[in-house]
N, CA, C and O of each residue as an XYZ file, in Angstrom:
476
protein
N     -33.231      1.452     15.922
C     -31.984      1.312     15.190
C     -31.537      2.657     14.604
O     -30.398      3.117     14.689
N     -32.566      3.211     14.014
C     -32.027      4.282     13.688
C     -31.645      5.740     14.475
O     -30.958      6.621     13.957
N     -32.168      5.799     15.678
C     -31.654      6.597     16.812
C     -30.373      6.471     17.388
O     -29.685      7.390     17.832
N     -29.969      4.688     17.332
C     -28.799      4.709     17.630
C     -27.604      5.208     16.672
O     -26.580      5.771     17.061
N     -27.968      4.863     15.226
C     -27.058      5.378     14.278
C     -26.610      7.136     14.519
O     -25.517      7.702     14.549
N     -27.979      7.611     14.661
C     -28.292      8.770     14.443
C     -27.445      9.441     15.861
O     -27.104     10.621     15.781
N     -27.125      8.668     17.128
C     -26.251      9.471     18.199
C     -25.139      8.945     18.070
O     -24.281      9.577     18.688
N     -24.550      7.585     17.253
C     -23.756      7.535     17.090
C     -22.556      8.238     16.127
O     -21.331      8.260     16.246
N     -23.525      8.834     15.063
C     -22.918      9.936     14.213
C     -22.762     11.352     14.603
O     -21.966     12.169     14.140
N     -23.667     11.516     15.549
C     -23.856     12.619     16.504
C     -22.404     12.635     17.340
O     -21.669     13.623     17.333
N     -22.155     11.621     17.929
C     -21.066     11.118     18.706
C     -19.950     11.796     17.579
O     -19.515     12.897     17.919
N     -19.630     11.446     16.752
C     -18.831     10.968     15.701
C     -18.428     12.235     15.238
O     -17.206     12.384     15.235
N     -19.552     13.848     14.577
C     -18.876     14.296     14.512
C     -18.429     15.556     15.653
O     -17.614     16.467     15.506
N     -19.270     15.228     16.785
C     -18.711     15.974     18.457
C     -16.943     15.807     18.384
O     -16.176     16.720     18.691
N     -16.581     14.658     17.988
C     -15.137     14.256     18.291
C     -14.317     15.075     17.739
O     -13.226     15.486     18.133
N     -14.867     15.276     16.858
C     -13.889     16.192     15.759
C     -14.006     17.946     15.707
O     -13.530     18.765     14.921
N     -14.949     18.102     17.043
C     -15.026     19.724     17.384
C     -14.270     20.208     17.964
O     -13.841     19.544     18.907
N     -13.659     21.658     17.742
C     -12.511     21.993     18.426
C     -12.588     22.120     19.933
O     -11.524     22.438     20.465
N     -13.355     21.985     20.520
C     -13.526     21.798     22.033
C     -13.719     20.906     22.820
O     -14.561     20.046     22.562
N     -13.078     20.881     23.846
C     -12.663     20.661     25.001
C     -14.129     19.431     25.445
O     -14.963     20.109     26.045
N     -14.391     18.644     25.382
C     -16.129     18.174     26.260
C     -15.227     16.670     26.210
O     -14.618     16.054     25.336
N     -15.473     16.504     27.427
C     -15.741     15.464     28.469
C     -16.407     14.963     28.795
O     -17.325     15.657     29.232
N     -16.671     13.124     28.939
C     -17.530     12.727     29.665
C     -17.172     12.528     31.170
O     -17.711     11.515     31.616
N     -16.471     13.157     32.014
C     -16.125     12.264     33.022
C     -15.196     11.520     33.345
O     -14.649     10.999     32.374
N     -14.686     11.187     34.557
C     -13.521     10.179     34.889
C     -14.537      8.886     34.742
O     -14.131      7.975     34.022
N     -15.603      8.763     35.262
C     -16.493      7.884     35.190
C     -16.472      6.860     33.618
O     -16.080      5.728     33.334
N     -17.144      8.025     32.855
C     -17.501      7.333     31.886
C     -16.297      7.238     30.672
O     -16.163      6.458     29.730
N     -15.556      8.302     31.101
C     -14.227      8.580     30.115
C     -13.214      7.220     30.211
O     -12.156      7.158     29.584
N     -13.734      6.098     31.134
C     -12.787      5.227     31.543
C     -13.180      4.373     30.471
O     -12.223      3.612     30.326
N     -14.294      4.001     29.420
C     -15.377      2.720     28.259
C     -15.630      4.101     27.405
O     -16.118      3.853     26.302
N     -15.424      5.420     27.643
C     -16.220      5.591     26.205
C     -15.261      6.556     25.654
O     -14.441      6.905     26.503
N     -15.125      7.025     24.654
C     -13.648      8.016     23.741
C     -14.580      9.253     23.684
O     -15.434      9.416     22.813
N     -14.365      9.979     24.551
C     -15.220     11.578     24.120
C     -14.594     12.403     23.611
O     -13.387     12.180     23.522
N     -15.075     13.563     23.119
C     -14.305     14.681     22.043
C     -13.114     14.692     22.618
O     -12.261     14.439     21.766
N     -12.390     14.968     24.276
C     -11.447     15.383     24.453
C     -10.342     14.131     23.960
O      -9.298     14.217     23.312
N     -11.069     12.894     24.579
C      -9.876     11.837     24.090
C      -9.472     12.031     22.308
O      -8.323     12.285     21.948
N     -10.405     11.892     21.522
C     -10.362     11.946     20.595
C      -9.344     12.667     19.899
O      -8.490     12.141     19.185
N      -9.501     14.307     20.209
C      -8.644     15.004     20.050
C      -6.880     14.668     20.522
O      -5.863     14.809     19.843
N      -6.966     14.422     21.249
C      -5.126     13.645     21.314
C      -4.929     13.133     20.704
O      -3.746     13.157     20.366
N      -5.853     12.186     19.974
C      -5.487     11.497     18.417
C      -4.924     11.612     17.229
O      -4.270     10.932     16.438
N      -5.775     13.636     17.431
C      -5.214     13.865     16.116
C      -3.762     15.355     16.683
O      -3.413     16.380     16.097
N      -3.476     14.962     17.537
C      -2.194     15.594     18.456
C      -0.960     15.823     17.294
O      -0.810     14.864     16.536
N      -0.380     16.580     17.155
C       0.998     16.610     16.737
C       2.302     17.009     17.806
O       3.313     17.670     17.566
N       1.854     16.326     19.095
C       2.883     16.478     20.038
C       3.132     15.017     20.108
O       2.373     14.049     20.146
N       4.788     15.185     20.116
C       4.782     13.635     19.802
C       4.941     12.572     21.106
O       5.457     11.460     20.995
N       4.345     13.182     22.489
C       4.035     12.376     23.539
C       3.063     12.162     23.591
O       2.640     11.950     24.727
N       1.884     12.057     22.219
C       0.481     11.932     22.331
C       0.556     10.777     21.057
O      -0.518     10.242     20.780
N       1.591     10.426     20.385
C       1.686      9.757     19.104
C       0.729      8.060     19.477
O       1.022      7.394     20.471
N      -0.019      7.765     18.803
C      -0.138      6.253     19.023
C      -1.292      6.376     20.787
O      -1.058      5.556     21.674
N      -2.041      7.099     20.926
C      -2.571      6.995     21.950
C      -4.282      7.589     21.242
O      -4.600      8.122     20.179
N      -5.046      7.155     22.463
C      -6.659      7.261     21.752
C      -6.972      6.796     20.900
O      -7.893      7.413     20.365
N      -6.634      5.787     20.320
C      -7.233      5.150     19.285
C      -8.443      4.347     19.119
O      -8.431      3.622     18.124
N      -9.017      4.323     19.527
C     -10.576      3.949     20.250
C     -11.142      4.680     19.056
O     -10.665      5.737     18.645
N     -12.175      4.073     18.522
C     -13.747      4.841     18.034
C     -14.670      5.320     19.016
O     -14.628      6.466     19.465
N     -15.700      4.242     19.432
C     -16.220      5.111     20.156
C     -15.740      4.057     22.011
O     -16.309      4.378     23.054
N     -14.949      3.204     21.979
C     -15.141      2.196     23.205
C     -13.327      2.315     23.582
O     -12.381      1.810     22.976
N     -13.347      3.326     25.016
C     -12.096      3.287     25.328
C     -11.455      1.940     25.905
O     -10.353      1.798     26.435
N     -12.420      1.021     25.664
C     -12.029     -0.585     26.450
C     -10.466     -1.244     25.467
O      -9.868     -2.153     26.043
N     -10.035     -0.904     24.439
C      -8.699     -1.520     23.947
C      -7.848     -0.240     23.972
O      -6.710     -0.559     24.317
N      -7.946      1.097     23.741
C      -6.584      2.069     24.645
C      -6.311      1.470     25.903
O      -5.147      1.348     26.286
N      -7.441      1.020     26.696
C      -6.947      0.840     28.570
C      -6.597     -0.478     28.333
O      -5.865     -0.740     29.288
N      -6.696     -1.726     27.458
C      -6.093     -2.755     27.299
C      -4.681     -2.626     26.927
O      -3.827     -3.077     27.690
N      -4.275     -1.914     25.566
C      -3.230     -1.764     25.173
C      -1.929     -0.713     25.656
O      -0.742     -0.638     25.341
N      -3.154      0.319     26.930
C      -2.212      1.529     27.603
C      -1.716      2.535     26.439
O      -0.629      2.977     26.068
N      -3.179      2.680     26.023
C      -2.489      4.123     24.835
C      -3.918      5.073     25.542
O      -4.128      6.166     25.017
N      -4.377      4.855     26.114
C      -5.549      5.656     26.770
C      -4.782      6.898     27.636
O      -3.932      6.716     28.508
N      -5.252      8.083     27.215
C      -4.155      9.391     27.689
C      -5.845     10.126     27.547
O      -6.732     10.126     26.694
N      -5.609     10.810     29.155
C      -6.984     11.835     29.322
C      -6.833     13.171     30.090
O      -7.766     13.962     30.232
N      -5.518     13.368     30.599
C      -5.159     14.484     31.236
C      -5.382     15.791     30.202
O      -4.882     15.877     29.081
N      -6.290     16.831     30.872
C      -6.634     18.385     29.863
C      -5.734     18.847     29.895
O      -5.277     19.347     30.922
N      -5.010     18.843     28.483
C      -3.888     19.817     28.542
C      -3.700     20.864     27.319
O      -4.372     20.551     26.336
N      -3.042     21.864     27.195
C      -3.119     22.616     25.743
C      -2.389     21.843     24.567
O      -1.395     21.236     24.966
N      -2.610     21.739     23.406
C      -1.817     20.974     22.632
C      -2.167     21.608     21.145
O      -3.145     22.341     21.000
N      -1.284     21.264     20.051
C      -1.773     21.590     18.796
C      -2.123     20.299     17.846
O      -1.439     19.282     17.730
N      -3.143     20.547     17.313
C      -3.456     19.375     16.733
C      -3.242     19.724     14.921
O      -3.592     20.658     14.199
N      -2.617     18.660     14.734
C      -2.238     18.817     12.948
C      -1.718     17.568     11.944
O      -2.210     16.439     11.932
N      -0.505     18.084     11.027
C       0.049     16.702     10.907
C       1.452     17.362     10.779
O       2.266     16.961      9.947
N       1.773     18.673     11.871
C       3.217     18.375     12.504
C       3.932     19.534     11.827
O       3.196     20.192     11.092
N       5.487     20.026     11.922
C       6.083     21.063     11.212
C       5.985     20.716      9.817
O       5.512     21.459      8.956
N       6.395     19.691      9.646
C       6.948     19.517      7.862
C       6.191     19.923      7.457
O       6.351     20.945      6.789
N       4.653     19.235      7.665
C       3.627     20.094      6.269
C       2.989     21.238      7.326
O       1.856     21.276      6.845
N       2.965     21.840      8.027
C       2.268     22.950      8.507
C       2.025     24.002      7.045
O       2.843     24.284      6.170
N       0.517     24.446      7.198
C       0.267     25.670      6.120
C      -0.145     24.470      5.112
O      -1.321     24.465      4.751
N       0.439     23.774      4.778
C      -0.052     23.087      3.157
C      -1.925     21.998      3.409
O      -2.659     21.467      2.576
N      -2.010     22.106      4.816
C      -2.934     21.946      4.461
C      -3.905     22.649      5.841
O      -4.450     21.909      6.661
N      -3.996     24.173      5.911
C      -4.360     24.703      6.681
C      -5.431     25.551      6.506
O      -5.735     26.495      7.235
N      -6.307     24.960      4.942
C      -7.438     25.910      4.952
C      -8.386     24.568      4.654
O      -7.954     23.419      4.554
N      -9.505     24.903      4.560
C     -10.297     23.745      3.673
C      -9.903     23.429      2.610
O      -9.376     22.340      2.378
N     -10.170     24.715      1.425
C      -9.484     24.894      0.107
C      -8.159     23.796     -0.050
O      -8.078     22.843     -0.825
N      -7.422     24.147      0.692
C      -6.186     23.211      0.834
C      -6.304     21.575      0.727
O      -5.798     20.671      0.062
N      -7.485     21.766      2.006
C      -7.582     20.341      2.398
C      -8.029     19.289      1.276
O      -7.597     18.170      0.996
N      -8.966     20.004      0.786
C      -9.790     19.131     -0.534
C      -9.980     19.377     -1.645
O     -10.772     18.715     -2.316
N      -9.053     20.763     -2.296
C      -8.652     20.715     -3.397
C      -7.085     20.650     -4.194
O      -6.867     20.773     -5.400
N      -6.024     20.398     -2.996
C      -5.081     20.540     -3.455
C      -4.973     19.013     -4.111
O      -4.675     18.841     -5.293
N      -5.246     17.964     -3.212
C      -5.076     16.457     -3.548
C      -5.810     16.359     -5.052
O      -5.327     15.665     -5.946
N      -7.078     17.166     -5.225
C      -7.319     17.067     -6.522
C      -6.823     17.618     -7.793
O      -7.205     17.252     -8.905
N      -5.928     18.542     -7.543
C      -5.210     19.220     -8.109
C      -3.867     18.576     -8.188
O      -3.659     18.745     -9.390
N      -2.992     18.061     -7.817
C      -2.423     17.413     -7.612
C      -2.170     15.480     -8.789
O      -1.288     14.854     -9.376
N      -3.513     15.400     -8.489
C      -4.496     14.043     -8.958
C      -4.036     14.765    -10.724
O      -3.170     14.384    -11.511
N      -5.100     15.973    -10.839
C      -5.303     16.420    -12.745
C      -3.695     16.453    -12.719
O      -3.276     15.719    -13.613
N      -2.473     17.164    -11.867
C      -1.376     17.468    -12.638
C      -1.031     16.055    -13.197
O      -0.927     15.951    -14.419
N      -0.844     14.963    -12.416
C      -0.161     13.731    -12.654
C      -1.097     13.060    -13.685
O      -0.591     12.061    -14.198
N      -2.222     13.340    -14.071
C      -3.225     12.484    -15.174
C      -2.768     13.426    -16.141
O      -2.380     12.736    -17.084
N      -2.619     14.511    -16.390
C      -2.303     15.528    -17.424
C      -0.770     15.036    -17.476
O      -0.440     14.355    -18.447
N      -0.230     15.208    -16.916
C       1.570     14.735    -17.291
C       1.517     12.961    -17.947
O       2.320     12.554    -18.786
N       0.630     12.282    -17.465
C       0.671     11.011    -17.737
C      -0.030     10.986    -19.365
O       0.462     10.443    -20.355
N      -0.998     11.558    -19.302
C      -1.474     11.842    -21.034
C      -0.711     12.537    -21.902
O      -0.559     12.319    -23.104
N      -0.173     13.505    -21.137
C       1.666     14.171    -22.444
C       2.257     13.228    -22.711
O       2.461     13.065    -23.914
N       2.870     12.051    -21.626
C       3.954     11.130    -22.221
C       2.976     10.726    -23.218
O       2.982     11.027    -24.411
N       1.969      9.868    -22.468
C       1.261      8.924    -23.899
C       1.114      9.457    -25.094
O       1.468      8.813    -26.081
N       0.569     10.720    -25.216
C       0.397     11.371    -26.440
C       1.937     11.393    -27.266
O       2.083     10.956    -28.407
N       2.886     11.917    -26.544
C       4.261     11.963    -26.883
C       5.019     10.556    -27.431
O       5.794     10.593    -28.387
N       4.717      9.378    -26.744
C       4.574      8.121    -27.286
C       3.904      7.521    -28.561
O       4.379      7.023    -29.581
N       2.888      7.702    -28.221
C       1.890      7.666    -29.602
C       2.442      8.367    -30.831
O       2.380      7.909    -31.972
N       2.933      9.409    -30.516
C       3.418     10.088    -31.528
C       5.064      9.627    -32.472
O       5.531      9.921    -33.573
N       5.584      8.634    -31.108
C       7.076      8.244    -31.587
C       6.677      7.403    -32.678
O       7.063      7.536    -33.839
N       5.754      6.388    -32.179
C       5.294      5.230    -33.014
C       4.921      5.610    -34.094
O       5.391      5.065    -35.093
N       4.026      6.592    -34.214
C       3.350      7.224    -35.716
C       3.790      7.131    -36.873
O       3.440      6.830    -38.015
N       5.304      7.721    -35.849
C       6.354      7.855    -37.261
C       7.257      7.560    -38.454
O       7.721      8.485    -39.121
């Protein structure tokens, strides 16, 4: 049991490497390998809604969102936010930063409230 976890996380974070790996026309037909994967996270929008599979390409080829042709593409979340979230830093501290401004603005009103009442 735990070998399987252990290649299935293995699996898991292969998908999310910036390269190119393939299993095959063979096996690429039942299983989502790094390359499918990657169209997933596509910001070309003839890739939108396709690969959605974890690890079992058996409901993309049911539903016809299964797309496996190697092609160059950029993967993101598109022009609008390009750059805002293009470093790590970005990635996982802006949302927290973000999080303190709105808890800090939300404790000014209250305090500012509290204070109407006081009076």
């Amino acid at each position: 049991m735990h070998a399987l976890l252990w290649v299935s996380n293995l699996i898991g974070n292969l998908r999310h490497l910036p390269v190119w790996l393939s299993y095959g026309p063979a096996a690429g037909r039942w299983l989502i390998s790094p390359a499918h994967h990657q169209l997933h996270h596509s910001c070309e929008p003839r890739h939108l809604g396709c690969n959605r599979g974890f690890e079992l390409a058996v409901w993309d080829r049911l539903y016809g969102t299964l797309y496996v042709p190697p092609e160059t593409f950029r993967m993101g979340l598109g022009d609008a936010t390009d750059g805002q979230w293009n470093t790590l830093a970005r990635l996982y501290l802006w949302p927290l930063a973000g999080a303190a401004r709105r808890v800090g603005a939300g404790a000014r009103q209250l305090l500012a409230n509290l204070a109407k009442i006081s009076r």
